[in-house]
PyMOL Python script that loads the backbone (N, CA, C, O; Angstrom):
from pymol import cmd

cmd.read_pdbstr("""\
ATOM      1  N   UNK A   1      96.519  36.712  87.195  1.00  0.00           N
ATOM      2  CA  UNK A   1      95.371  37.610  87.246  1.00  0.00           C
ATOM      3  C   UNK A   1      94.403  37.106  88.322  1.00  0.00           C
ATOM      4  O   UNK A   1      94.201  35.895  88.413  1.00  0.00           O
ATOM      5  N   UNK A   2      93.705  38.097  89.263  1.00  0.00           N
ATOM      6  CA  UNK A   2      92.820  37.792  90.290  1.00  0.00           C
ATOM      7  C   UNK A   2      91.297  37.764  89.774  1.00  0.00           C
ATOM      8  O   UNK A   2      90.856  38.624  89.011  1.00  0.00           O
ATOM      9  N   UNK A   3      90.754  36.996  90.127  1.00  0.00           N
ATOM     10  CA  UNK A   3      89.548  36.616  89.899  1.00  0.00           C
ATOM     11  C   UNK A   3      88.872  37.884  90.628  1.00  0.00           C
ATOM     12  O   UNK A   3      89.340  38.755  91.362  1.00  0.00           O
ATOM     13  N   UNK A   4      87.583  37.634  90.130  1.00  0.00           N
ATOM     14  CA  UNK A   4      86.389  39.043  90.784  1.00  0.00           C
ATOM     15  C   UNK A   4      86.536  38.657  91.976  1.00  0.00           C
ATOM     16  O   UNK A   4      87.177  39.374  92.744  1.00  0.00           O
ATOM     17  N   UNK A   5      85.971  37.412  92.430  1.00  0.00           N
ATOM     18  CA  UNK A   5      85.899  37.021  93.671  1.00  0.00           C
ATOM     19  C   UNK A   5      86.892  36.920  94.777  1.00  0.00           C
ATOM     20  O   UNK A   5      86.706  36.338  95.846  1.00  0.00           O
ATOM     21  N   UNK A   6      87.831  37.471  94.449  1.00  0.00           N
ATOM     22  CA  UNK A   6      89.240  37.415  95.322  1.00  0.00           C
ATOM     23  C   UNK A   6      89.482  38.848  95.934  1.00  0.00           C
ATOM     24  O   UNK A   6      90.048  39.769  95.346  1.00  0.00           O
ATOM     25  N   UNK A   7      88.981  38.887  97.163  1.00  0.00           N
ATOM     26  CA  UNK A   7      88.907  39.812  98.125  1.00  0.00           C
ATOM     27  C   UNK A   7      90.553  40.616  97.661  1.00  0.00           C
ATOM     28  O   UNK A   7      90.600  41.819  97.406  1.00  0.00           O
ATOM     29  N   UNK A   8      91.299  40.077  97.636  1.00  0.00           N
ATOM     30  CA  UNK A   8      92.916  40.989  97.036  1.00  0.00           C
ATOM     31  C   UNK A   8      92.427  41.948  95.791  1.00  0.00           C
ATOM     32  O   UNK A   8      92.930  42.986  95.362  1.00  0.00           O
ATOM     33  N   UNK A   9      91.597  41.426  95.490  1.00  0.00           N
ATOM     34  CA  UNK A   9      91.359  42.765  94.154  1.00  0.00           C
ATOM     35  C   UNK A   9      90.440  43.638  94.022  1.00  0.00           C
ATOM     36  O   UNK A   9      90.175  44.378  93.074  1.00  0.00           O
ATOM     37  N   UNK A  10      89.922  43.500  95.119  1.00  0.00           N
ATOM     38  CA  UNK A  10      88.724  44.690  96.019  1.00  0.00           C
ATOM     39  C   UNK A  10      89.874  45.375  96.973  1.00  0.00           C
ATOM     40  O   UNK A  10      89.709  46.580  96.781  1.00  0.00           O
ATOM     41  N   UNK A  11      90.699  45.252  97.684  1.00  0.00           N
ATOM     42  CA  UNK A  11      91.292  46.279  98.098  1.00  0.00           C
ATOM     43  C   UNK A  11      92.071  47.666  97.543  1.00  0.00           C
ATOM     44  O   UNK A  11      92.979  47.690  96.712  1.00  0.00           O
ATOM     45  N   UNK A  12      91.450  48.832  98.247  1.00  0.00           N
ATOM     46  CA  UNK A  12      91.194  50.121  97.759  1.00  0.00           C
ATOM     47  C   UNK A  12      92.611  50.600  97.922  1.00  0.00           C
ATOM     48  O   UNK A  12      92.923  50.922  99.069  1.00  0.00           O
ATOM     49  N   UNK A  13      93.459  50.699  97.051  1.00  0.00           N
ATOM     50  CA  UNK A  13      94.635  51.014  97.245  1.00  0.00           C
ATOM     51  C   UNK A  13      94.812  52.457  96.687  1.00  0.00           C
ATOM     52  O   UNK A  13      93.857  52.956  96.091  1.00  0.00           O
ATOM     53  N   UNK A  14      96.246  53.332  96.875  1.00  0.00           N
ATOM     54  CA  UNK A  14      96.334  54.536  96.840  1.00  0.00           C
ATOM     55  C   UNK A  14      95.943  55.125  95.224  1.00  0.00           C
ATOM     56  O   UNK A  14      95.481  56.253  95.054  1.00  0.00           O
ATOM     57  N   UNK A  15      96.213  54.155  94.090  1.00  0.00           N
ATOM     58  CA  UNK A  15      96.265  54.372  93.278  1.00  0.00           C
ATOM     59  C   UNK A  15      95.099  54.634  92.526  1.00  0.00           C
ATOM     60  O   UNK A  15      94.767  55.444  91.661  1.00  0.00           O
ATOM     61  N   UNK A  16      94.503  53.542  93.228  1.00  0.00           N
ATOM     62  CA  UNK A  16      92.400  53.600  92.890  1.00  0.00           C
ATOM     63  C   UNK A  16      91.884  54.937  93.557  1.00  0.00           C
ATOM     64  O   UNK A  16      91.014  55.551  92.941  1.00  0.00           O
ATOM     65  N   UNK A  17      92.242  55.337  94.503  1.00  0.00           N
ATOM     66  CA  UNK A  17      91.668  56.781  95.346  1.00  0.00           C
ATOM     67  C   UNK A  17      92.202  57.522  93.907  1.00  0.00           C
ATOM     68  O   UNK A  17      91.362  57.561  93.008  1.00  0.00           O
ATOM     69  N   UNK A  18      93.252  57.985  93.687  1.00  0.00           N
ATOM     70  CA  UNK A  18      93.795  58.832  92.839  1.00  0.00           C
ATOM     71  C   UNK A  18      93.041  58.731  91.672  1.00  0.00           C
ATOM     72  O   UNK A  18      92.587  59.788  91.233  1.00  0.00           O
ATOM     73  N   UNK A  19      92.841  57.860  91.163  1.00  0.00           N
ATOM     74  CA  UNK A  19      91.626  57.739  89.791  1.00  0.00           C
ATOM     75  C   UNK A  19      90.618  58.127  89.976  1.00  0.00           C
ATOM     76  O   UNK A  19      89.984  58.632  89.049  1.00  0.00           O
ATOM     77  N   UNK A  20      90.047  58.025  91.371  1.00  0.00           N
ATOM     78  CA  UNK A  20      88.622  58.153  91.367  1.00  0.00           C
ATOM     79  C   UNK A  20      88.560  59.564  91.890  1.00  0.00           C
ATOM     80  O   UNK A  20      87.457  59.989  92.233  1.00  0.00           O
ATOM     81  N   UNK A  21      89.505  60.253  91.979  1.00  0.00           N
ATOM     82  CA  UNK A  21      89.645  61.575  92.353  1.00  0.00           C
ATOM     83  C   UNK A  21      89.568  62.244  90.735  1.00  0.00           C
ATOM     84  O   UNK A  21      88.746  63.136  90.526  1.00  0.00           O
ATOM     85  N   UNK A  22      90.244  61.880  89.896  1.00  0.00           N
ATOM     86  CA  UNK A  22      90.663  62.496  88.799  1.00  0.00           C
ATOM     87  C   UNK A  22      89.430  62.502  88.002  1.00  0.00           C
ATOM     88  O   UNK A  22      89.066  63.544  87.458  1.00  0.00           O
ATOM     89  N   UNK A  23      88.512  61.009  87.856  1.00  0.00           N
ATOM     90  CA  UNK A  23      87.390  60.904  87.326  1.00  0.00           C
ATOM     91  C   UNK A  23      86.357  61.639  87.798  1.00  0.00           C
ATOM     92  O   UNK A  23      85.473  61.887  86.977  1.00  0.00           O
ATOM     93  N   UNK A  24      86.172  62.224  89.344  1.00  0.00           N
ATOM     94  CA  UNK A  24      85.209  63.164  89.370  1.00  0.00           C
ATOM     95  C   UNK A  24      86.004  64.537  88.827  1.00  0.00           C
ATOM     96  O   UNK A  24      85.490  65.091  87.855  1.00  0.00           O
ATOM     97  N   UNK A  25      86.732  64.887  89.163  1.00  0.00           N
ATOM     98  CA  UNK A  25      87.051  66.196  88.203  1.00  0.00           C
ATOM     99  C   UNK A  25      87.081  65.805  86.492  1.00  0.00           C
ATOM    100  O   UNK A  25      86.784  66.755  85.768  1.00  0.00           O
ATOM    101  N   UNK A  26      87.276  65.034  86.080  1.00  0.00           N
ATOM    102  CA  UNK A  26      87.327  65.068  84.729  1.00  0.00           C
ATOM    103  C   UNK A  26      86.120  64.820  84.040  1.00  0.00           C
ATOM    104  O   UNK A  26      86.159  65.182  82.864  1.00  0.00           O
ATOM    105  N   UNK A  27      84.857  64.214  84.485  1.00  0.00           N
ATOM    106  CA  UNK A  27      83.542  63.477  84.477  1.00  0.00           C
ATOM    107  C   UNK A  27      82.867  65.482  84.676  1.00  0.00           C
ATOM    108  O   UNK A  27      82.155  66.006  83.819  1.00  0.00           O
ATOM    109  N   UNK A  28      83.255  66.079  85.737  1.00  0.00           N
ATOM    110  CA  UNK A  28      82.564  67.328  86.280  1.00  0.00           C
ATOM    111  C   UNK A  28      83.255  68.329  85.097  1.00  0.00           C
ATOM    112  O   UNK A  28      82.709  69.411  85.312  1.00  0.00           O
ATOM    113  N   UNK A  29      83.820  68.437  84.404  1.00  0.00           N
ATOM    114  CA  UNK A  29      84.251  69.496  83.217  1.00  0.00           C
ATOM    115  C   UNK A  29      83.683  69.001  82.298  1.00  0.00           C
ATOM    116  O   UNK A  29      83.108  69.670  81.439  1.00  0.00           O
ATOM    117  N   UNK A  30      83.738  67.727  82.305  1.00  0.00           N
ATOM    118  CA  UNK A  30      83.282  67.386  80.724  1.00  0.00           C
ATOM    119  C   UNK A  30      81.833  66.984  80.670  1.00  0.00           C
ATOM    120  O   UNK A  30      81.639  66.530  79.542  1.00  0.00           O
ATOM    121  N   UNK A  31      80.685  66.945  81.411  1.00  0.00           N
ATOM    122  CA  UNK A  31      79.288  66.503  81.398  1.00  0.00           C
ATOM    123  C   UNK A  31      79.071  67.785  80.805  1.00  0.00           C
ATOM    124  O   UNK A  31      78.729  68.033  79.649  1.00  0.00           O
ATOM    125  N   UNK A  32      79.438  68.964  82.225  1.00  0.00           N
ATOM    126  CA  UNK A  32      79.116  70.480  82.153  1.00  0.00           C
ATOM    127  C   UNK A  32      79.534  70.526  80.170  1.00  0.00           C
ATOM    128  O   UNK A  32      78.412  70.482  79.665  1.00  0.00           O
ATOM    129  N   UNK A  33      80.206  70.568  79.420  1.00  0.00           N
ATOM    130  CA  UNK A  33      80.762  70.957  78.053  1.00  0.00           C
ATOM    131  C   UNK A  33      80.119  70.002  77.024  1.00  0.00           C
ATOM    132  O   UNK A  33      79.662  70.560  76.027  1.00  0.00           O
ATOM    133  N   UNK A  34      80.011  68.729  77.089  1.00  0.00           N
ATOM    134  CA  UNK A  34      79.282  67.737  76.328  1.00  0.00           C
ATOM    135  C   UNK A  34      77.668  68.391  76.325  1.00  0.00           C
ATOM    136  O   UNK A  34      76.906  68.642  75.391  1.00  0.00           O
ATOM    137  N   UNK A  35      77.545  68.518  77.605  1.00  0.00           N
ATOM    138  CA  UNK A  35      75.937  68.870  77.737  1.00  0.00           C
ATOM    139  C   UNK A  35      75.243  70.221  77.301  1.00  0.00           C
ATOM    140  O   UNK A  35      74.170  70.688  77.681  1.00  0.00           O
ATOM    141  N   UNK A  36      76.299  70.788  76.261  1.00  0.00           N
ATOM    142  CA  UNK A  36      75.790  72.240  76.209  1.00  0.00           C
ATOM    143  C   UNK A  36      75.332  71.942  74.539  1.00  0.00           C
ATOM    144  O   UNK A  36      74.475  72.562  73.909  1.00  0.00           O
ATOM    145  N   UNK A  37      76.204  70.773  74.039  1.00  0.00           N
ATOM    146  CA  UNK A  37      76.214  70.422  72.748  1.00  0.00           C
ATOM    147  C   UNK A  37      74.953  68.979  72.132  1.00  0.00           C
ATOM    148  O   UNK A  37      74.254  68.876  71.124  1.00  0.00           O
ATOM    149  N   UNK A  38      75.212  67.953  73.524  1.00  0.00           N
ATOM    150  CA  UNK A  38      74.398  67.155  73.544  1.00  0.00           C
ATOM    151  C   UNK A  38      73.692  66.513  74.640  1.00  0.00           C
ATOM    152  O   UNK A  38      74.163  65.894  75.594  1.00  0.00           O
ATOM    153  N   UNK A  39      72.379  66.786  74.316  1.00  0.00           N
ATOM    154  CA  UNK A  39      71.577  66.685  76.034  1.00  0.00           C
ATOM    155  C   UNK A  39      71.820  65.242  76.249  1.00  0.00           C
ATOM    156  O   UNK A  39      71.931  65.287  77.475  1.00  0.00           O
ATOM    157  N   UNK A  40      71.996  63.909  75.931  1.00  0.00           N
ATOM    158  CA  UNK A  40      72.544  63.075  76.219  1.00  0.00           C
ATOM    159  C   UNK A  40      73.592  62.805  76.455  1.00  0.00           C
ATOM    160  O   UNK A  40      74.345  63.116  75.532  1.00  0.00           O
ATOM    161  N   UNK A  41      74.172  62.257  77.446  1.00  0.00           N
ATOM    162  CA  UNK A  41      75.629  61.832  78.405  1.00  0.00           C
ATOM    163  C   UNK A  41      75.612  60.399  78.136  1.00  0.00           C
ATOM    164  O   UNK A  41      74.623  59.734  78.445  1.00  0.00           O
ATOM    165  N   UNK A  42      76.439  59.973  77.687  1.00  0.00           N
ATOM    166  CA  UNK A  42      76.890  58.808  77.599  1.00  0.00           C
ATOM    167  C   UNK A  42      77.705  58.472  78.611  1.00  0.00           C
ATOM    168  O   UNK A  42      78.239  59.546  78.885  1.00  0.00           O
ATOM    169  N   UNK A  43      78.268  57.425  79.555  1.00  0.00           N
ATOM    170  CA  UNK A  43      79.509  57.753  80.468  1.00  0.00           C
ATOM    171  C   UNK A  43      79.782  56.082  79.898  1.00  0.00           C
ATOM    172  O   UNK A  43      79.046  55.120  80.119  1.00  0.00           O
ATOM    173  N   UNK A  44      80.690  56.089  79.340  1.00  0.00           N
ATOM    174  CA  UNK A  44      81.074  54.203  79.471  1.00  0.00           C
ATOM    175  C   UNK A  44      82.151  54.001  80.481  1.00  0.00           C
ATOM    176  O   UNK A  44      83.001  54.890  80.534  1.00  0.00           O
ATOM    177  N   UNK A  45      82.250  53.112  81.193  1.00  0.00           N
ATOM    178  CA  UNK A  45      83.116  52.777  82.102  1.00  0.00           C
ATOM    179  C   UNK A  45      83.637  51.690  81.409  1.00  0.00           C
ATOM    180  O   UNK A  45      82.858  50.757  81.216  1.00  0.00           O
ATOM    181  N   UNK A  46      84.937  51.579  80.930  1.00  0.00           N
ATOM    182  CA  UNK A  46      85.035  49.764  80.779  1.00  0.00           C
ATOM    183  C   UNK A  46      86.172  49.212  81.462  1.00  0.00           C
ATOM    184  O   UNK A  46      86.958  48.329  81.120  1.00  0.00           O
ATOM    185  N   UNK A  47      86.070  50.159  82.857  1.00  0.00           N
ATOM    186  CA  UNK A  47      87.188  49.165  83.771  1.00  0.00           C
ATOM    187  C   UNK A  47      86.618  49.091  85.501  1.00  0.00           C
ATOM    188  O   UNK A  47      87.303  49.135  86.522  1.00  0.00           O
ATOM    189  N   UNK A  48      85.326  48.981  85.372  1.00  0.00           N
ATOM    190  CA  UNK A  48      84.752  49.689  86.520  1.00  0.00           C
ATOM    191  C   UNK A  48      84.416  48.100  87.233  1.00  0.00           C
ATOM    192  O   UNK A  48      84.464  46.940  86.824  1.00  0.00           O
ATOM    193  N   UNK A  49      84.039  48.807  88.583  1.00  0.00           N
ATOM    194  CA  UNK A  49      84.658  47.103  89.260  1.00  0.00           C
ATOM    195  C   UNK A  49      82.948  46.891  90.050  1.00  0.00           C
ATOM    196  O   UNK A  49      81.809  47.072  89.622  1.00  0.00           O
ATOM    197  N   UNK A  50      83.582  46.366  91.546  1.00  0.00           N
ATOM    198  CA  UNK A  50      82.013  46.029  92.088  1.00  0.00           C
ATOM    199  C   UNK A  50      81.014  47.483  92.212  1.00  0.00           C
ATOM    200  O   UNK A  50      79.805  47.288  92.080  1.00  0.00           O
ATOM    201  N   UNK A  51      81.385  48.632  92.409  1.00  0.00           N
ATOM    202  CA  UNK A  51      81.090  49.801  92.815  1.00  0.00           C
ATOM    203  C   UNK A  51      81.627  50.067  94.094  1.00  0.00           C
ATOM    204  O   UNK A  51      81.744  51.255  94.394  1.00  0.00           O
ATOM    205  N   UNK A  52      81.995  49.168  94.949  1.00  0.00           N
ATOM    206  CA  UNK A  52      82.082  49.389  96.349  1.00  0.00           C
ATOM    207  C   UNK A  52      83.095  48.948  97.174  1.00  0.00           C
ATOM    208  O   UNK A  52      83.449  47.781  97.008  1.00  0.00           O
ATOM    209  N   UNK A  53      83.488  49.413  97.780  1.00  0.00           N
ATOM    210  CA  UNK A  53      84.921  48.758  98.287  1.00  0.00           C
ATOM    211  C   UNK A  53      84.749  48.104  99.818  1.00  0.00           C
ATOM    212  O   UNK A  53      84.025  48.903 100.413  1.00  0.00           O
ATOM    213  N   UNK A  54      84.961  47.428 100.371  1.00  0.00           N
ATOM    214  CA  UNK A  54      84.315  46.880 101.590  1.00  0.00           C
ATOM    215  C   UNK A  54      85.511  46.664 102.655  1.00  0.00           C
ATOM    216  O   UNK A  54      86.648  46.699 102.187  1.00  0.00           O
ATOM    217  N   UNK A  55      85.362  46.441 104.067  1.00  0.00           N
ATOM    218  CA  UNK A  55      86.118  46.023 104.754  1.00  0.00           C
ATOM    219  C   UNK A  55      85.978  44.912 104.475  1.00  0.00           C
ATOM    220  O   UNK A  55      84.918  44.626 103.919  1.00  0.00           O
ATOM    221  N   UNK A  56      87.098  43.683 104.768  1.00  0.00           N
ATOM    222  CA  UNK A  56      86.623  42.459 104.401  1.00  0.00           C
ATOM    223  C   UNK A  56      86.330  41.821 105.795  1.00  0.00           C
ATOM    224  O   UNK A  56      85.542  40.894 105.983  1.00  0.00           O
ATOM    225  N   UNK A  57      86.960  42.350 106.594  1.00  0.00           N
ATOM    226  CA  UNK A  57      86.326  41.734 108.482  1.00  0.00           C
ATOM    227  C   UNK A  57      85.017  41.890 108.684  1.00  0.00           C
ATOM    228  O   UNK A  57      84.207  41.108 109.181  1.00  0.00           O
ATOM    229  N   UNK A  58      84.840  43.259 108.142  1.00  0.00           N
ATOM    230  CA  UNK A  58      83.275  43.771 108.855  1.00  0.00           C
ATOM    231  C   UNK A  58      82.211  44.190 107.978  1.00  0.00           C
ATOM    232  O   UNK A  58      81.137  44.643 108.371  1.00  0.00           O
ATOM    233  N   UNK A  59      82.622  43.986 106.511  1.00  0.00           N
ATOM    234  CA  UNK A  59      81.597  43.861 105.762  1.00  0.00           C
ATOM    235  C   UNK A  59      81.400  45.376 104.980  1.00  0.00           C
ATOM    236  O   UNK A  59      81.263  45.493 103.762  1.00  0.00           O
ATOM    237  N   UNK A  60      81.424  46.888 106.291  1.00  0.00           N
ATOM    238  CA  UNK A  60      81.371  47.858 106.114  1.00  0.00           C
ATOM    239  C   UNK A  60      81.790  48.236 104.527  1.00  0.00           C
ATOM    240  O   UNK A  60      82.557  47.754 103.694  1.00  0.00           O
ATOM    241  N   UNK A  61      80.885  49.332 104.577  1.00  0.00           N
ATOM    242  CA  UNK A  61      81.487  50.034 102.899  1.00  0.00           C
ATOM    243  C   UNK A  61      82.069  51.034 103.336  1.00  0.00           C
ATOM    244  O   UNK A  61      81.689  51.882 104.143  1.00  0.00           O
ATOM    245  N   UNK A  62      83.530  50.858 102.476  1.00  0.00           N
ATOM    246  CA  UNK A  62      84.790  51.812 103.131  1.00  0.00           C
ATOM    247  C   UNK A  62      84.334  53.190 101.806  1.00  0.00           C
ATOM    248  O   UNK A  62      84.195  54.303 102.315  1.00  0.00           O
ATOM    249  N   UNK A  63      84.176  53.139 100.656  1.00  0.00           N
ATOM    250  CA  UNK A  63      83.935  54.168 100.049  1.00  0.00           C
ATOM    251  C   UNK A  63      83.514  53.352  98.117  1.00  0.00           C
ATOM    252  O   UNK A  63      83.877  52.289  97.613  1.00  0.00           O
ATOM    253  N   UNK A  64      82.789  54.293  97.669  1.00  0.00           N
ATOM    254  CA  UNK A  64      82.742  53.881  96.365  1.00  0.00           C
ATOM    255  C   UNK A  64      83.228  53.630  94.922  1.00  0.00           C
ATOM    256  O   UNK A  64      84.290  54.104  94.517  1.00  0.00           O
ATOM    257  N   UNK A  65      82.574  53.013  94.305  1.00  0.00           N
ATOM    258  CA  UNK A  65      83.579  52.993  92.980  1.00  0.00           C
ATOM    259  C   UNK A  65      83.204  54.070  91.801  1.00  0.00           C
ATOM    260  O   UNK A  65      82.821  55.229  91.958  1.00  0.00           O
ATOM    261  N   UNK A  66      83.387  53.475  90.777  1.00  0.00           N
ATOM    262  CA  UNK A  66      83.553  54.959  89.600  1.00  0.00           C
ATOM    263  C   UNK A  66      82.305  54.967  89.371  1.00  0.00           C
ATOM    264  O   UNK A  66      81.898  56.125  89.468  1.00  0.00           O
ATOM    265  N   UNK A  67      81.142  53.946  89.004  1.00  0.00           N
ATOM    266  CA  UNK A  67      80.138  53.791  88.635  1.00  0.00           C
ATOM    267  C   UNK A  67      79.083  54.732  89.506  1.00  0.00           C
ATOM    268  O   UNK A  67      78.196  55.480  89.095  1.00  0.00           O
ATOM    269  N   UNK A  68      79.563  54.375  91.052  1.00  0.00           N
ATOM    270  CA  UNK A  68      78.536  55.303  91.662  1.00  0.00           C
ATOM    271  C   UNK A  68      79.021  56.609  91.342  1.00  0.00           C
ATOM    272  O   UNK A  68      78.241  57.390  90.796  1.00  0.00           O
ATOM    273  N   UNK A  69      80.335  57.008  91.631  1.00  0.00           N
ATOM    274  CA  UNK A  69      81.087  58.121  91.363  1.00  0.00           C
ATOM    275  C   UNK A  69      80.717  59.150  90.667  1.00  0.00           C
ATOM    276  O   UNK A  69      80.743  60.347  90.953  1.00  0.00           O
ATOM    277  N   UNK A  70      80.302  58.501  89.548  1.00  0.00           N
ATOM    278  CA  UNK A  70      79.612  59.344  88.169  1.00  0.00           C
ATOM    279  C   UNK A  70      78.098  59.403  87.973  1.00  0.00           C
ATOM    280  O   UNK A  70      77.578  60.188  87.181  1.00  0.00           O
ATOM    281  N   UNK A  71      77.370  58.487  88.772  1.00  0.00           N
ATOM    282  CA  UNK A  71      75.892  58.817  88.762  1.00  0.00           C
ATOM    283  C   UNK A  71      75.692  59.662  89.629  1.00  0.00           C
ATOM    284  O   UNK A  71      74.724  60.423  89.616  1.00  0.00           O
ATOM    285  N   UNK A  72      76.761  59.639  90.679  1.00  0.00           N
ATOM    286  CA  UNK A  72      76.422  60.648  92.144  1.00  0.00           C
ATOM    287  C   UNK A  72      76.621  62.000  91.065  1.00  0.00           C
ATOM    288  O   UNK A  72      75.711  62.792  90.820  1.00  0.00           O
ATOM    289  N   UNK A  73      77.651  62.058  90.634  1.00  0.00           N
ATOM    290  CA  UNK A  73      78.291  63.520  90.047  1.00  0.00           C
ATOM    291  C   UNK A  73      76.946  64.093  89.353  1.00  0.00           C
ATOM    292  O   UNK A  73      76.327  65.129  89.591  1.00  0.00           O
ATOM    293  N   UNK A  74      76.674  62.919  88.279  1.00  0.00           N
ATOM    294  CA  UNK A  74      74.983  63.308  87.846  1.00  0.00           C
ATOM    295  C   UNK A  74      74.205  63.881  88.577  1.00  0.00           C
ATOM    296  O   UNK A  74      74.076  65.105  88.589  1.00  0.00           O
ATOM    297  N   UNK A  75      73.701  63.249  89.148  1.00  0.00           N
ATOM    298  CA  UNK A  75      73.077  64.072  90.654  1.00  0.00           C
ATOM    299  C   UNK A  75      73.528  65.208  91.009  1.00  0.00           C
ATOM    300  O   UNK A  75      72.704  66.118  90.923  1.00  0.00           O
ATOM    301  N   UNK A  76      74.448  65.455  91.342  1.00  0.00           N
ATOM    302  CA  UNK A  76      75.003  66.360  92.184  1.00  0.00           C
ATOM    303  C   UNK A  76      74.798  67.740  91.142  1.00  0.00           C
ATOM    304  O   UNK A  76      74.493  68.849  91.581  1.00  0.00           O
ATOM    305  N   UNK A  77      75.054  67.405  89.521  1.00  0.00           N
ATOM    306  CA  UNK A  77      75.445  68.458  88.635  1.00  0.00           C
ATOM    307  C   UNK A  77      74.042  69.242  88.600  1.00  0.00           C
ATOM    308  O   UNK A  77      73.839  70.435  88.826  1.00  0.00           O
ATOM    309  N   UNK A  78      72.953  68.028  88.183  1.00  0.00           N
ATOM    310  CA  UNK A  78      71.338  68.552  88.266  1.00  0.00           C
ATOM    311  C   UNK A  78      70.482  69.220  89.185  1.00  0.00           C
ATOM    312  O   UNK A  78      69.637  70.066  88.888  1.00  0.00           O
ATOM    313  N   UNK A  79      70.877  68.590  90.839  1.00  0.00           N
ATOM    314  CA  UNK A  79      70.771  69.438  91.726  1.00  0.00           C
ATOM    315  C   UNK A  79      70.958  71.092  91.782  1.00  0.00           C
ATOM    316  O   UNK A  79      70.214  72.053  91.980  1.00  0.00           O
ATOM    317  N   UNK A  80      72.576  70.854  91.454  1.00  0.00           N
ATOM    318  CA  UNK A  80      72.739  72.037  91.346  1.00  0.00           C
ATOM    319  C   UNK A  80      72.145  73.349  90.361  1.00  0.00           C
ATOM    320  O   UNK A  80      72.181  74.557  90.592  1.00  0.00           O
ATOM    321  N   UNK A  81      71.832  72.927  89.695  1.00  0.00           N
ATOM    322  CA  UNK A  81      71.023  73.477  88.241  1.00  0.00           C
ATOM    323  C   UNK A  81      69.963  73.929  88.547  1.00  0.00           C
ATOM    324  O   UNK A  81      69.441  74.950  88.100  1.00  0.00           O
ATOM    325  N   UNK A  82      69.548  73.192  89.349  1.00  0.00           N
ATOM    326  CA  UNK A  82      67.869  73.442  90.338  1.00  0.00           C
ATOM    327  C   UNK A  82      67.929  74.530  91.022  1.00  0.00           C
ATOM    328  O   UNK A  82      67.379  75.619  90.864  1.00  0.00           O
ATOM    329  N   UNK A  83      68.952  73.974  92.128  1.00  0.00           N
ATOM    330  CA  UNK A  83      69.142  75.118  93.501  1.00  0.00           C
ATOM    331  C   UNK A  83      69.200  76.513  92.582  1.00  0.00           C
ATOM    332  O   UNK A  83      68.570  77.432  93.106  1.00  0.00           O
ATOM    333  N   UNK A  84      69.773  76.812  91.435  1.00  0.00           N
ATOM    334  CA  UNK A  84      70.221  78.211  90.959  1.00  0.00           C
ATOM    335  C   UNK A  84      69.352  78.569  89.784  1.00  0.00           C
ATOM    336  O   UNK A  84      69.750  79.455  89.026  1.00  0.00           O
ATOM    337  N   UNK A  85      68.272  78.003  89.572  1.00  0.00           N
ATOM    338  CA  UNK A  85      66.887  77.856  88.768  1.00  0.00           C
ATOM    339  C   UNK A  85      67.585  78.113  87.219  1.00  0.00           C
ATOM    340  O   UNK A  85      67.289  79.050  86.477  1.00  0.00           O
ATOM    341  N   UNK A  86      68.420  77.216  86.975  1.00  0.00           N
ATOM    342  CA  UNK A  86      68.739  77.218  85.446  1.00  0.00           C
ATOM    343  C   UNK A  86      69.041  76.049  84.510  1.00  0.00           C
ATOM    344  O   UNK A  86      69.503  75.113  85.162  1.00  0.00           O
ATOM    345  N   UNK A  87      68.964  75.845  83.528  1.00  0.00           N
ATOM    346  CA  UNK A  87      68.559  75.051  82.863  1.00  0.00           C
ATOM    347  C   UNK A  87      69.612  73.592  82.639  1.00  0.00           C
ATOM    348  O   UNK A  87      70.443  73.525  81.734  1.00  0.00           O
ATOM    349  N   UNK A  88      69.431  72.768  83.397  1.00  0.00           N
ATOM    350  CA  UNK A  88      70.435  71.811  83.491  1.00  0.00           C
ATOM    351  C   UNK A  88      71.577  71.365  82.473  1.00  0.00           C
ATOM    352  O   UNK A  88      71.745  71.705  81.301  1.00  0.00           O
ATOM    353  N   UNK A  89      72.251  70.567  83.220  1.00  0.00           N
ATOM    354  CA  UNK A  89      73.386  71.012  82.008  1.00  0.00           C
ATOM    355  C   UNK A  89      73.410  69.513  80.870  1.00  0.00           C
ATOM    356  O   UNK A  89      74.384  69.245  80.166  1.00  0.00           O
ATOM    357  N   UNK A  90      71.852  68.508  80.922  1.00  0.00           N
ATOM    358  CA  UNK A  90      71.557  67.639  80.814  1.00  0.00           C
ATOM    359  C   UNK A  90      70.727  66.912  81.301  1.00  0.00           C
ATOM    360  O   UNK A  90      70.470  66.571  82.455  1.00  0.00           O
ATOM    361  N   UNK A  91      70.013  66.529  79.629  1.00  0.00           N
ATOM    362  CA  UNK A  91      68.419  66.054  79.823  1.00  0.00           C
ATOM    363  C   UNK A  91      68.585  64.271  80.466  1.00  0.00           C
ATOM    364  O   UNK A  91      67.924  63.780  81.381  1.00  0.00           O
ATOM    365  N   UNK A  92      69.680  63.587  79.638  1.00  0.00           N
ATOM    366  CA  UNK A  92      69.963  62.392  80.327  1.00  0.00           C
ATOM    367  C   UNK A  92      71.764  62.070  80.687  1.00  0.00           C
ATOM    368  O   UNK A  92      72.754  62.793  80.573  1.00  0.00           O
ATOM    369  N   UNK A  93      71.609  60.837  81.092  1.00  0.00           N
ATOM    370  CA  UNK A  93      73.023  60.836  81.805  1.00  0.00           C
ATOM    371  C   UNK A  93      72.973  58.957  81.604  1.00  0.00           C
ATOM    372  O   UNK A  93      71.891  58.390  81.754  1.00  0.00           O
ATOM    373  N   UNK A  94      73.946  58.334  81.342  1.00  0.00           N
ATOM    374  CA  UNK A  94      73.472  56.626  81.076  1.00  0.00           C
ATOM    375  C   UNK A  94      74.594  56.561  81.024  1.00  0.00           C
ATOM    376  O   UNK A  94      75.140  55.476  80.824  1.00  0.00           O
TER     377      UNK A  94
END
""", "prot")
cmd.dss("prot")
cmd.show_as("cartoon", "prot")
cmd.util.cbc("prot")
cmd.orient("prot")
């Protein structure tokens, strides 16, 4: 098993894209449906890593992890709620 600190287990491989693809569609059906029932969102992550995936030469952030993934989606869901003046689909999100 790789330690946190072992740059080999920060690399963003095909399989991590594919999750983090699935988790915004699955995170975006289910806030929208939870939130009609309970204005609180719970989101637990319990496999979620640094948030960020990095080049390891240049430091750069190549793209994010689930954690941002799902606060962005937050964002993104409330925004939208705004732009179309209706009543969000949730009072909190944690």
């Amino acid at each position: 098993m790789l330690k946190d600190s072992s740059p080999e287990k920060w690399v963003y491989r095909e399989h991590t894209r594919v999750k983090h693809e699935l988790l915004r569609k699955y995170l975006y059906a289910w806030v929208i449906k939870l939130g009609k029932f309970h204005r609180k969102v719970i989101f637990f992550n319990g496999f979620a890593g640094r948030g960020e995936y990095t080049d390891d030469k240049t430091g750069e952030v190549l793209t994010v992890g689930s954690p941002i993934i799902a606060l962005r989606l937050a964002d993104e869901l409330l925004q939208f709620c705004e732009q179309k003046g209706r009543r969000p689909y949730f009072d909190k999100f944690i």
